[in-house]
C-alpha positions as CSV (number, residue, x, y, z in Angstrom):
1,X,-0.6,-31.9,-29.2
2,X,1.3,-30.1,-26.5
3,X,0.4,-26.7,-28.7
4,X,-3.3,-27.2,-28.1
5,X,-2.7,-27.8,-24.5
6,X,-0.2,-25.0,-23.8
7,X,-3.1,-22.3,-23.2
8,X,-5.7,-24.6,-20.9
9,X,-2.7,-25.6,-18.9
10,X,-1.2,-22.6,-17.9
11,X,-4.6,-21.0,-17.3
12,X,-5.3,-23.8,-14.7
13,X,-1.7,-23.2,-13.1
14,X,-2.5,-19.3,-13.0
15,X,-5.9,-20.3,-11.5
16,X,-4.5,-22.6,-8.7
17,X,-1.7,-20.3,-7.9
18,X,-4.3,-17.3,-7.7
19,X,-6.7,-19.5,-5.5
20,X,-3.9,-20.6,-3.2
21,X,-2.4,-17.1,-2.7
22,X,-5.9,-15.6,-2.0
23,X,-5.9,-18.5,0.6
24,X,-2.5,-17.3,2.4
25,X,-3.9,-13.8,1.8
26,X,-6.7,-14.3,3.8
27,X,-5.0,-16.0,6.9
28,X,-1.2,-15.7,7.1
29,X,-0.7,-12.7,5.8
30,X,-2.2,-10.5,8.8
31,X,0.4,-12.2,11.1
32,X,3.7,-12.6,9.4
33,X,6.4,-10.0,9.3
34,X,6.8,-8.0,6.4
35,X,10.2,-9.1,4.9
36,X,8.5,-12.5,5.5
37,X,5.6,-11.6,3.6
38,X,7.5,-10.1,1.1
39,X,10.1,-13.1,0.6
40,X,6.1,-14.7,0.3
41,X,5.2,-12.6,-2.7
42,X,8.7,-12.9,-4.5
43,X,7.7,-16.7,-4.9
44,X,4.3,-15.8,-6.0
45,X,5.8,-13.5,-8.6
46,X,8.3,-16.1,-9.2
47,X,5.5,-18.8,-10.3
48,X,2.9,-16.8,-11.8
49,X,5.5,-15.5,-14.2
50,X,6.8,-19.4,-14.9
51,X,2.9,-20.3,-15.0
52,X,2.8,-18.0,-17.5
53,X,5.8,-19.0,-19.9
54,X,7.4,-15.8,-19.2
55,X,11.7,-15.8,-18.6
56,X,12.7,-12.8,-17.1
57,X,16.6,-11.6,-17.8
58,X,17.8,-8.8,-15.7
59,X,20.2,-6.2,-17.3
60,X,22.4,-4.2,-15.5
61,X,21.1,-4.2,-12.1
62,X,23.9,-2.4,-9.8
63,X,22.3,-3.3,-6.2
64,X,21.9,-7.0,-5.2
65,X,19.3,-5.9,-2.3
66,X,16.0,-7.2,-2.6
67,X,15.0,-5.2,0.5
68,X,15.8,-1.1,-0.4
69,X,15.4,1.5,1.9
70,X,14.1,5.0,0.5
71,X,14.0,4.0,-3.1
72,X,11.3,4.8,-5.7
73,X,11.5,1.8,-8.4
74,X,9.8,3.4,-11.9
75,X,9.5,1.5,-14.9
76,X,7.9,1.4,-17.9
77,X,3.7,-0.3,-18.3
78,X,3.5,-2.7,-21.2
79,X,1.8,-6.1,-19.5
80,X,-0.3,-7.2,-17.1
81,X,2.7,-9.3,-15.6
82,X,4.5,-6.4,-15.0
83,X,4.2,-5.8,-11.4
84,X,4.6,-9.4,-10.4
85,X,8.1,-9.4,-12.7
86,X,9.3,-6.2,-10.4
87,X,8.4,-8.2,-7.7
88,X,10.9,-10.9,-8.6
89,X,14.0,-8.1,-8.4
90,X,12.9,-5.6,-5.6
91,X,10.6,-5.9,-2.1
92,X,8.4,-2.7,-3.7
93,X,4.2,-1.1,-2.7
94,X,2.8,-0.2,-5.7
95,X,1.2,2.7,-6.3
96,X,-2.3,1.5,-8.4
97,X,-5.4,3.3,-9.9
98,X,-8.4,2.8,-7.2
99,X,-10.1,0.9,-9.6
100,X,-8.2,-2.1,-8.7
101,X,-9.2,-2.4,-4.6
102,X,-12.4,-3.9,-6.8
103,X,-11.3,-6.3,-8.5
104,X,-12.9,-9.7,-7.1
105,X,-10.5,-12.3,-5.5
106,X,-7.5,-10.1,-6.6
107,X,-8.2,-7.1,-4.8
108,X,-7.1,-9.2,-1.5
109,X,-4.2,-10.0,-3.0
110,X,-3.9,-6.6,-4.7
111,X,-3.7,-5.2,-0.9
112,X,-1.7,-8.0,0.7
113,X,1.5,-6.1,-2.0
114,X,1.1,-2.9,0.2
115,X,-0.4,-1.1,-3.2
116,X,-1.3,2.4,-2.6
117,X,-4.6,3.4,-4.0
118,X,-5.0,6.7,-5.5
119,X,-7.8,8.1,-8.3
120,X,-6.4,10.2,-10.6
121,X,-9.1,11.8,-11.6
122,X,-9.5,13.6,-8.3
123,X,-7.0,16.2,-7.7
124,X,-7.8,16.5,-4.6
125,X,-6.8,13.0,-3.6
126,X,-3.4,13.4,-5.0
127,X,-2.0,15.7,-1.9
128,X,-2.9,13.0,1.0
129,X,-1.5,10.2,-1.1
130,X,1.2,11.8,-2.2
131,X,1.7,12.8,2.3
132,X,1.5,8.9,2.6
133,X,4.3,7.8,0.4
134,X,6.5,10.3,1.6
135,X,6.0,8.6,4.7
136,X,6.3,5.5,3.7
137,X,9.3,6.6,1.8
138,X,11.4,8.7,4.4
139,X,10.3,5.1,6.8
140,X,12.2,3.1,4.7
141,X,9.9,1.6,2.0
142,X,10.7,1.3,-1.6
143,X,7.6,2.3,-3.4
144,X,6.9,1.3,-7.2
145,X,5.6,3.6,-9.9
146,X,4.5,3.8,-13.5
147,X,4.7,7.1,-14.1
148,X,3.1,6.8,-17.6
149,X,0.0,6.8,-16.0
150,X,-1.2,3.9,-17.8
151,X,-0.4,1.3,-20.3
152,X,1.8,2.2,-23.2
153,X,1.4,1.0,-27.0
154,X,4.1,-0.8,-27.2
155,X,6.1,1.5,-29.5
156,X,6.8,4.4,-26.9
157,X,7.5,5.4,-23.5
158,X,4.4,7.9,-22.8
159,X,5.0,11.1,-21.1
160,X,4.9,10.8,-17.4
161,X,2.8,12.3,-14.8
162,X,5.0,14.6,-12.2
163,X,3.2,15.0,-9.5
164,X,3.5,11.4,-7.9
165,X,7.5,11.6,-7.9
166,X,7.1,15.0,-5.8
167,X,7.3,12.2,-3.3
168,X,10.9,11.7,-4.1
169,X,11.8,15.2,-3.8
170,X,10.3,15.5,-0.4
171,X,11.9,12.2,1.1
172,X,15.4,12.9,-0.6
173,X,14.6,9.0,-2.4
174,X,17.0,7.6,-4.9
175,X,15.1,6.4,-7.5
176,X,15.7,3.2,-9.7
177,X,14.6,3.3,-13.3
178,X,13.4,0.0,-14.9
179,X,12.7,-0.4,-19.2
180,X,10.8,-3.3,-19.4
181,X,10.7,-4.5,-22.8
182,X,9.2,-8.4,-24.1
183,X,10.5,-10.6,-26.6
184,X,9.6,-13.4,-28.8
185,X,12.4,-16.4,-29.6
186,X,13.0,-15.0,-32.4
187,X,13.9,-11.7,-30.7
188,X,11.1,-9.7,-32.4
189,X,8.8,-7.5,-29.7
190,X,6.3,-10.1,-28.7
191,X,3.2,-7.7,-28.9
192,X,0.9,-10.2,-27.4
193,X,1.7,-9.5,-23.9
194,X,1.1,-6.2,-24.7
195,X,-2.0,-4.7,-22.4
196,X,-2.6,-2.1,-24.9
197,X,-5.8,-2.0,-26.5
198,X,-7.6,-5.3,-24.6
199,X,-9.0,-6.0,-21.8
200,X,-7.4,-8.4,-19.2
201,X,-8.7,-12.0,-20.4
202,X,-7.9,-10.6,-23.7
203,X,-4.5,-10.2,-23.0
204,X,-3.6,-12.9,-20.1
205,X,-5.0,-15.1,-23.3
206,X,-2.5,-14.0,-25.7
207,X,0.2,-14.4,-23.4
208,X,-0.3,-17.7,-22.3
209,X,-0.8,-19.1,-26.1
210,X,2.6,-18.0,-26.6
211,X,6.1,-19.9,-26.4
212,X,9.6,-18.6,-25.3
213,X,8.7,-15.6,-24.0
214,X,11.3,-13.1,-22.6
215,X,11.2,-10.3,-20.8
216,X,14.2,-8.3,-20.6
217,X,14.2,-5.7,-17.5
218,X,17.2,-3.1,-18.1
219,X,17.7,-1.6,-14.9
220,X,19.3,2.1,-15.9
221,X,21.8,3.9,-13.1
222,X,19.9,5.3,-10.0
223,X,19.0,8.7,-9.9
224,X,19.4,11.3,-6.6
225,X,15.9,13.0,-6.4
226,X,17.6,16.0,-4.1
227,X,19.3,16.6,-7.3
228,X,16.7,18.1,-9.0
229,X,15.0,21.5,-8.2
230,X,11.6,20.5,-9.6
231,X,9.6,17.4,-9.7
232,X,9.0,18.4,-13.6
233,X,12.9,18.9,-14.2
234,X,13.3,15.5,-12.5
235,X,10.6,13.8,-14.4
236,X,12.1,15.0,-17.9
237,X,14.8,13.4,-16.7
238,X,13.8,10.1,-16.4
239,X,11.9,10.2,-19.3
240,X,14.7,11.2,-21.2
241,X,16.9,8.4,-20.1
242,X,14.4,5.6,-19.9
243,X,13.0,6.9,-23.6
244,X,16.6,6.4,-24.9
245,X,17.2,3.2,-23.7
246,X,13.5,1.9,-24.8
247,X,14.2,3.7,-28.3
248,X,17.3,1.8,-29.0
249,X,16.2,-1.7,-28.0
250,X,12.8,-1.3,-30.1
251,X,15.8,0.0,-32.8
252,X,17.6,-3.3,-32.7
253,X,14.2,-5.4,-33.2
254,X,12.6,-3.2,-36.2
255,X,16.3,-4.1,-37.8
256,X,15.7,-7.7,-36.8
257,X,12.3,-7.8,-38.4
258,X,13.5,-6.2,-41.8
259,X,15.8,-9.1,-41.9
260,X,13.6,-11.9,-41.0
261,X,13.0,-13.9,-44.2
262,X,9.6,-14.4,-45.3
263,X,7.7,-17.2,-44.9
């Protein structure tokens, strides 16, 4: 019975939870500090992720500080629960595609995160926003990127867009690379929080008819942008190392599903 019910209930939680944090959003969050606001969001990350059915196990993180100063935190895009999983390890402003200052009742909340809105499809736009992170960076923010651009299929880390992590370069950043991978009990890839390919209902759907879901968030050693000449140099870089990580994990679960038995 509790199988039928899984889906309805957790769609109700996510519903309350986004109700009441539209709520604090609209009142509270114009007055409070902002490590106070941000300790604010870490529990709304905390249960919309748990609303969800979603266990998040942290691999290899190095610095115990929620609160960063001058970090860049990149990682790869697979889920729409992305974001609010990063927000359980690090205080970050995301940088978002404009599209989402939209977005009824989330956009408040979208904006309440500190997001930074750019369009990408306007070069010109890409100079001012990239003069405000710097800002924000060299001020002591930690801002959050996914410098794929957009959400990947799943079965590869796409090629990343340089020009945002300029930023880095300019502020001297370190920069914290994230692999974010999601698994099934069974430890097979659990493609149905995948983003990939549906729209948002689509996908919040699929997740929330699944059961023991994991996501595992490999946090690789940080990287000195003023180590890198170029912001091309320093994106191949990244790539490169989140790539291999990614490659290896999806490795170890292609091997598990050749030897699952068949049903």
């Amino acid at each position: 019975m509790f199988e039928s019910l899984r889906a309805p209930l957790r769609i109700s939680l996510l519903l309350v939870i986004t109700i009441l944090s539209s709520m604090l959003c609209f009142t509270i969050y114009w007055v409070l500090p902002r490590k106070t606001w941000s300790k604010i969001v870490r529990i709304w990350a905390l249960t919309t992720t748990k609303a969800s059915g979603i266990n998040l196990e942290v691999v290899g993180k190095t610095n115990n500080d929620y609160f960063l100063n001058n970090y860049m935190v990149i990682a790869n895009h697979m889920s729409w629960l992305d974001v609010a999983l990063l927000y359980r390890i690090y205080s970050i402003s995301f940088i978002a595609k404009a599209e989402l200052r939209y977005w009824p009742l989330l956009n408040i909340m979208i904006k309440s995160g500190g997001t930074i809105f750019i369009n990408r499809n306007r070069k010109r736009d890409i100079l001012p926003t990239n003069q405000k992170i710097s800002k924000l960076l060299s001020s002591g923010n930690c801002i959050g990127l996914f410098p794929e651009g957009r959400v990947n299929n799943g079965y590869e880390i796409f090629p990343f867009k340089a020009p945002l992590l300029e930023t880095a370069l300019q502020s001297q950043s370190k920069i914290i690379p994230i692999v974010l991978l999601y698994f099934r009990e069974d430890g097979q890839l659990a493609r149905e929080a995948l983003y990939y390919g549906h729209n948002l209902w689509q996908t919040v759907c699929n997740t929330v008819k699944a059961k023991h879901l994991t996501v595992k968030a490999i946090i690789l050693p940080e990287v000195d942008a003023g180590h890198f000449k170029s912001r091309q140099a320093l994106s191949e870089h990244l790539h490169q190392m989140m790539s291999t990580v990614f490659n290896e994990n999806l490795a170890k679960i292609k091997l598990k599903e050749t030897k699952a038995p068949l049903k």
